[in-house]
C-alpha positions as a Python dict, from the first residue, in 0.01 Angstrom:
ca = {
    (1, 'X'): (0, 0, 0),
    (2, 'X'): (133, 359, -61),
    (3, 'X'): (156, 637, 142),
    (4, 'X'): (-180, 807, 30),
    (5, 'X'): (-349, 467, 103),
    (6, 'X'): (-163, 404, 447),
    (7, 'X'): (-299, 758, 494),
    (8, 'X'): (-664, 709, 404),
    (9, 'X'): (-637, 369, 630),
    (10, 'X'): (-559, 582, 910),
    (11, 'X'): (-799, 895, 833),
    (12, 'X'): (-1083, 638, 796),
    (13, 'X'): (-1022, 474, 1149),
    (14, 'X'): (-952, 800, 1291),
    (15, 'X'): (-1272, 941, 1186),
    (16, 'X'): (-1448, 592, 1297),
    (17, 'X'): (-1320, 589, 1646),
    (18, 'X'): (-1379, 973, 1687),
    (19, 'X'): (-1796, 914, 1567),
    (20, 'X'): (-1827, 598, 1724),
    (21, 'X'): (-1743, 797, 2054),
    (22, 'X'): (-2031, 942, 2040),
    (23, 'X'): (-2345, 964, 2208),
    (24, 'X'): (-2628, 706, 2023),
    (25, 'X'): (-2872, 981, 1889),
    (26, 'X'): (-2499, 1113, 1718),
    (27, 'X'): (-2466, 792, 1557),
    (28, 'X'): (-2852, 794, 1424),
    (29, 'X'): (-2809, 1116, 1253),
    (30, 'X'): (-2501, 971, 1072),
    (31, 'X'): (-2712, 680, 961),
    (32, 'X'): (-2996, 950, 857),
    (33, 'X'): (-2736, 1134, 676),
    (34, 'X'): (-2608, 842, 490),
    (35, 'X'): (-2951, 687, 414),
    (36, 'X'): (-3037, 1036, 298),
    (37, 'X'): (-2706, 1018, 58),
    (38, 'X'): (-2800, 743, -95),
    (39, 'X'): (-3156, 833, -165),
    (40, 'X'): (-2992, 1224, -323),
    (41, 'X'): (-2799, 975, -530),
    (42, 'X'): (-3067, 728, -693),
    (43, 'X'): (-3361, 956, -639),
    (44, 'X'): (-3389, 1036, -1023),
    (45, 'X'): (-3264, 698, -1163),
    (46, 'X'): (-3381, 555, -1435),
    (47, 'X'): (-3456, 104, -1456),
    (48, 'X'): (-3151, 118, -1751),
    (49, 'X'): (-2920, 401, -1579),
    (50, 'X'): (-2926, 148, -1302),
    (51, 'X'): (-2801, -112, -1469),
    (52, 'X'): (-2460, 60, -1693),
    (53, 'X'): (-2176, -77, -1602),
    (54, 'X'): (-1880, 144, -1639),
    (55, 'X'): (-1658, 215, -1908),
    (56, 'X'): (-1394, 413, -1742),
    (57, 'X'): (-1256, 279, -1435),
    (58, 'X'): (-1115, 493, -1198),
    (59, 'X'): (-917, 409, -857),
    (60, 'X'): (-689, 137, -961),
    (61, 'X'): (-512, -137, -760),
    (62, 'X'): (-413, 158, -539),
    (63, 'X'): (-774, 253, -453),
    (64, 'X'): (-845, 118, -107),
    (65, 'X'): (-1138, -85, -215),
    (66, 'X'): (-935, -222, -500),
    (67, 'X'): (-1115, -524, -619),
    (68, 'X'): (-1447, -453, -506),
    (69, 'X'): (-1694, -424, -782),
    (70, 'X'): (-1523, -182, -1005),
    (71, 'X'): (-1701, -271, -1340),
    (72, 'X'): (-2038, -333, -1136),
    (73, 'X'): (-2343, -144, -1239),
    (74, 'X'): (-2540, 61, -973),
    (75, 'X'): (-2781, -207, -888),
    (76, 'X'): (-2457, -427, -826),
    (77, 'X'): (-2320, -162, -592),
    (78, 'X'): (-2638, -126, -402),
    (79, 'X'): (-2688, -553, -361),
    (80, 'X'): (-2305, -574, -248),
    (81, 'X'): (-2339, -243, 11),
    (82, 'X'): (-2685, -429, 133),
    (83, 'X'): (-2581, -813, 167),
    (84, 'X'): (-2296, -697, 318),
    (85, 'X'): (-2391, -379, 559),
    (86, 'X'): (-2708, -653, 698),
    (87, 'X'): (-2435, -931, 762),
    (88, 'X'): (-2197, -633, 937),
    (89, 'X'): (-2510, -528, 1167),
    (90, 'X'): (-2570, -985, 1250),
    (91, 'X'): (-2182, -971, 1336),
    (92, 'X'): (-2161, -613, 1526),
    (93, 'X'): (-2512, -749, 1709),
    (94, 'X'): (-2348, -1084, 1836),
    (95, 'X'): (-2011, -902, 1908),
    (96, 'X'): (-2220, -638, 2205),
    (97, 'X'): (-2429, -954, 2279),
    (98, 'X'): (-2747, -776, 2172),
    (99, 'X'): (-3057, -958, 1886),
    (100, 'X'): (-2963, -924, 1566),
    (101, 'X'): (-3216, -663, 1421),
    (102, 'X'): (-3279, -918, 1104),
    (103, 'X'): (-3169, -1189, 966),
    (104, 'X'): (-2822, -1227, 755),
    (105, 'X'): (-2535, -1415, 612),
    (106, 'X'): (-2255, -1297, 812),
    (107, 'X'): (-2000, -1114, 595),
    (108, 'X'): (-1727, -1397, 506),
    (109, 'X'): (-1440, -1147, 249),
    (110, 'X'): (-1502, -829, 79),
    (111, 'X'): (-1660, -737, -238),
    (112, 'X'): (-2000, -1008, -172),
    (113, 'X'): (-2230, -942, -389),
    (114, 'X'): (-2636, -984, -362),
    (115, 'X'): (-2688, -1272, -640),
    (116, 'X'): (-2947, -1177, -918),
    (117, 'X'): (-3026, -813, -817),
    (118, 'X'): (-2971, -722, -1138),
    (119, 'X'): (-3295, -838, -1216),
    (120, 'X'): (-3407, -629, -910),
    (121, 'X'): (-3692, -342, -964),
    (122, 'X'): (-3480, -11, -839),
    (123, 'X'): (-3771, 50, -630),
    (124, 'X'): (-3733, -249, -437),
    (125, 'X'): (-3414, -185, -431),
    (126, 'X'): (-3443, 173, -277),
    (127, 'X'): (-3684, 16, -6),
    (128, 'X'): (-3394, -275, 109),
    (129, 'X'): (-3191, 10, 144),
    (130, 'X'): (-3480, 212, 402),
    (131, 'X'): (-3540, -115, 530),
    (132, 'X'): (-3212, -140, 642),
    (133, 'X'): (-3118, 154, 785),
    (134, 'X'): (-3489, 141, 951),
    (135, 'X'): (-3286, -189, 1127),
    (136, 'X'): (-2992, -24, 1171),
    (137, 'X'): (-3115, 242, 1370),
    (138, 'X'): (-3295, -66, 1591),
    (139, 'X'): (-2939, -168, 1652),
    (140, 'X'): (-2827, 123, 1722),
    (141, 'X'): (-3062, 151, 1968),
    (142, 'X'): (-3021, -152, 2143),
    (143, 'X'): (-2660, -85, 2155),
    (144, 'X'): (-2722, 200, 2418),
    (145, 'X'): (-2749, -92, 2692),
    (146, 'X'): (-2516, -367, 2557),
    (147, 'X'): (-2304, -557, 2777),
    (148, 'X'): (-1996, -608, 2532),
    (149, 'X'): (-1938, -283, 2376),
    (150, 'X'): (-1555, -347, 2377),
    (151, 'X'): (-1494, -628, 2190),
    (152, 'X'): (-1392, -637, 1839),
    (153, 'X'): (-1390, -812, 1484),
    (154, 'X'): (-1145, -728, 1264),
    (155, 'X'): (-1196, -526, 943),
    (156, 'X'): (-962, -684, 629),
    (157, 'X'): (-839, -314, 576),
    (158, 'X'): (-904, -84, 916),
    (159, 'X'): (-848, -340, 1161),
    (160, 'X'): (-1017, -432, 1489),
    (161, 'X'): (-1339, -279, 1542),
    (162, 'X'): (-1598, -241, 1800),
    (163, 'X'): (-1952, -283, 1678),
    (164, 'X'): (-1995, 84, 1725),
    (165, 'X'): (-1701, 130, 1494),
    (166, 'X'): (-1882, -89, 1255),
    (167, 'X'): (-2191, 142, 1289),
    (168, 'X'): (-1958, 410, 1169),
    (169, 'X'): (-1837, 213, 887),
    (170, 'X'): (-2177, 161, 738),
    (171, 'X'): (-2119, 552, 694),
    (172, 'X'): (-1780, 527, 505),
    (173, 'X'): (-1870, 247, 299),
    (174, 'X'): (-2182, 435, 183),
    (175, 'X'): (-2000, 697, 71),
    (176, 'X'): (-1730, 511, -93),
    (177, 'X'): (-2056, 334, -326),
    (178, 'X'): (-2237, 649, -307),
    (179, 'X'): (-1877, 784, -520),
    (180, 'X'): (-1877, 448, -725),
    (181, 'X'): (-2239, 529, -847),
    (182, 'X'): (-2164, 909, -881),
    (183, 'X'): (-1856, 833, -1133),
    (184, 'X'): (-2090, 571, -1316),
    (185, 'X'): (-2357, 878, -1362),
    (186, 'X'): (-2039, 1095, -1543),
    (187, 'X'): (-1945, 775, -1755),
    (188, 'X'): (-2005, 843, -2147),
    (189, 'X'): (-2182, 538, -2182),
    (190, 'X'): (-2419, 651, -1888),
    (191, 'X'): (-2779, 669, -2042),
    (192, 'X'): (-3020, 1007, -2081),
    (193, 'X'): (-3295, 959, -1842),
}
């Protein structure tokens, strides 16, 4: 890794530590904020914008999420950031010894992908994504009076976390697909609505 990604590594745990500080009804607003980024950034998608894949790749093998899903279209992005942000809630649950808010694969390597939601309806793919910030804000929540709020799982890039940190990350990650689908939208491929 270079410098510039060393220094995003750190920036990104920095800024995950400093949020996850924070008092619970902090931590909701950054969910509200994120689910409100995401819903800015597919609120005027079309059924075929939704499903260009990208001509120009950007990032490279020194992007810090090198590897994840760089030719994937926007539905792709949105599948991978919800199979995976559910299974980080099961595993950031189980970790503060709290209920799970739903049910989920627990999150095995990154870049997982949601199979077949491709063939998706955006729409039902915008309401998985309320859904789940709907559940992550139940975690949250029930995080407020958890008995193991100090122990960790390790991130493959950021490393040990606590499941607040991991509530934080949901924030981070967002943004980082949020980016992906942004860059797909200025592609010249990237279909008139």
């Amino acid at each position: 890794m270079t410098q510039q990604g060393s220094d995003l590594m750190k920036a990104g745990r920095d800024y995950m530590r400093s949020q996850a500080a924070k008092p619970a009804d902090a931590l909701a607003a950054l969910m509200e904020r994120t689910a409100e980024d995401w819903e800015r950034c597919l609120s005027a998608m079309t059924a075929a914008q939704a499903l260009t894949h990208p001509t120009v790749l950007e990032g490279g093998p020194e992007s810090p999420a090198a590897g994840e899903g760089p030719k994937w279209c926007p539905k792709e992005v949105i599948g991978h950031y919800l199979v995976s942000e559910r299974g980080l809630n099961r595993q950031a649950a189980e970790m503060a010894g709290v209920p799970p808010p739903s049910e989920a694969e627990p999150v095995r390597k990154m870049g997982v992908e949601l199979p077949e939601c491709e063939s998706f309806p955006l729409e039902d793919l915008r309401g998985q994504l309320a859904s789940f910030f709907a559940e992550t804000r139940t975690l949250l929540d029930s995080l407020d009076g958890a008995p193991h709020l100090d122990r960790t799982f390790p991130h493959p890039l950021f490393g040990q976390l606590t499941a607040k940190e991991w509530m934080v990350f949901h924030r981070l990650h967002g943004m980082d697909h949020i980016q992906q689908i942004e860059r797909i939208k200025s592609d010249p491929a990237y279909p008139a609505a």
